[in-house]
Each structure stands twice: as C-alpha cells, then as structure tokens.
C-alpha positions in Angstrom: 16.8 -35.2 -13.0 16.6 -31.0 -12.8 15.8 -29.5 -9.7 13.7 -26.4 -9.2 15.6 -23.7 -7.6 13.1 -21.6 -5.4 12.8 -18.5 -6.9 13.6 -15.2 -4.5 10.9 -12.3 -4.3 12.1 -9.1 -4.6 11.1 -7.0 -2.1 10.7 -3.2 -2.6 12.4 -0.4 0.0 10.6 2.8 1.7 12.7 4.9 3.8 10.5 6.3 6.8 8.9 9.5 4.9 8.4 7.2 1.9 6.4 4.9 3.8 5.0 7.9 5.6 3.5 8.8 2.3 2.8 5.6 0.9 0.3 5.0 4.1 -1.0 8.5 3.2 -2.4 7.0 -0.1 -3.2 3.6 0.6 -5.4 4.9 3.2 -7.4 7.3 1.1 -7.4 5.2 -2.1 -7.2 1.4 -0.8 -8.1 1.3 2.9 -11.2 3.9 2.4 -12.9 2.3 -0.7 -12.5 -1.0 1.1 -14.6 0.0 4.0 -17.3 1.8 1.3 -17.7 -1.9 -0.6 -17.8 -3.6 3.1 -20.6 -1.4 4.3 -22.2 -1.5 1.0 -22.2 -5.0 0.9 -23.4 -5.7 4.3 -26.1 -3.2 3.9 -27.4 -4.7 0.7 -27.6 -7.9 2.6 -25.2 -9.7 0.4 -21.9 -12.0 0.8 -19.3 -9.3 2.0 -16.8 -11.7 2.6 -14.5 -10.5 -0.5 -14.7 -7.3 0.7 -14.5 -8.0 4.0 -10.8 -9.8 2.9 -9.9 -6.8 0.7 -10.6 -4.4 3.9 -7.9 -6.8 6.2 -5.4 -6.7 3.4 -5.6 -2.8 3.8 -5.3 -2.7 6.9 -2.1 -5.4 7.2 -0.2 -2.9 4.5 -1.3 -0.2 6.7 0.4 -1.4 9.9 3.7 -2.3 8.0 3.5 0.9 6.5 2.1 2.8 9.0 -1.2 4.9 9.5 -1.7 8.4 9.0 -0.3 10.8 11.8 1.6 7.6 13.3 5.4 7.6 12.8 6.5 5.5 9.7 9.9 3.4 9.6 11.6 1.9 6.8 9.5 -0.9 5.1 10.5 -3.4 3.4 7.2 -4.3 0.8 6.5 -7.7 -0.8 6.1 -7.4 -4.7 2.3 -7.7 -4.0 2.5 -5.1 -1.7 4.2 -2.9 -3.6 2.0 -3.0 -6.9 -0.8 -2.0 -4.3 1.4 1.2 -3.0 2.0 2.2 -6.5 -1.7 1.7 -7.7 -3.0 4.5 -4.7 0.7 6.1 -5.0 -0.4 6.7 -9.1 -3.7 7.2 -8.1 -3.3 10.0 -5.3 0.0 11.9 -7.1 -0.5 15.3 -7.2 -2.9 15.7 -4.5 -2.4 17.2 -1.1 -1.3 14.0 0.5 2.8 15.3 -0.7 4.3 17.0 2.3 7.8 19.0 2.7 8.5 17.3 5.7 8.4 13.9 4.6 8.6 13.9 0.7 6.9 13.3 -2.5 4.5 10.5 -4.1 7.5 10.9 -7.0 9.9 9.4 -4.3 7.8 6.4 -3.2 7.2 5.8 -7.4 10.8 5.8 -7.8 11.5 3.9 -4.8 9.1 1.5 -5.5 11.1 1.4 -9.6 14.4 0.9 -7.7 13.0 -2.2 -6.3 12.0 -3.6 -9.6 15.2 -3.7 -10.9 
C-alpha cells in the first residue's frame, strides 16, 4: 500500500514596499474591473454572483496586501495569489503606479520569480 504525501504550496514573499506596490496594481487592474463587471451585471439585471465572488477575492488580496495609501507589511502570497499579483503586476509595469520610495513593479516580478523556485 503507497501513501500520498501532502503536497506543500509554495508560497511567494513581498517585503513591505513590494506589497506596497503589488496593492497599487491589483487595485487598478483587479479590484477596479471587478467592481465595473459587478455594477454591470447588476444593472443589466443579470446573475452577478460570479462577479460578485471575483470582487471579494479582490478585496481579500487587498487586505493581505494592503490598500492604496495604507501602510503595507511583508506578505506572504499563496500560489493563487501570486499568479493574480503578477497578472496586474505585468499588466500595470511601466505606469505611474512605480514609486522611489517604495520600489518597482520589476521587484514584485522578481520577487514573485524567487518564490517559484
């Protein structure tokens, strides 16, 4: 008889101005959009629930990461989690969402990579 051996996730690693930045771009390219189909939804009189799920997952990763203006500590991001950083990370890099004070998209990408591995 073989027994399963539960397999570990591997989480992913921000250091505050990461996640500072990370909750920059999930705001504008998850948390925003989110709200848009929820609104549309409900105004076209159809089922929002999906959206309505999608919106509360945005907002969960928002309060681990932390919201915009608010001060960010290190988070530690499921795998799920951190696909969805590096979708509005990819997604906003290059726009004014980089800051000198708390880093680059770059360095949440490449934080993000390190946890990969």
């Amino acid at each position: 008889m073989r027994t399963q051996m539960p397999v570990r996730e591997e989480h992913a690693r921000l250091a505050a101005g990461e996640s500072d930045i990370a909750g920059r771009a999930v705001f504008a390219w998850v948390l925003v959009p989110a709200a848009g189909r929820m609104v549309h939804e409900l105004a076209e009189g159809h089922d929002a629930h999906d959206a309505v799920d999608e919106l509360r997952a945005a907002v969960r990763l928002l309060d681990r990461l932390g919201w915009p203006d608010d001060e960010s500590g290190e988070t530690r991001l499921t795998p799920d989690e951190a696909a969805v950083v590096r979708v509005a990370a990819r997604s906003q890099l290059g726009r004014v969402v980089d800051s000198p004070r708390t880093g680059t998209l770059a360095g949440v990408l490449d934080a993000l990579e390190r946890g990969r591995r």
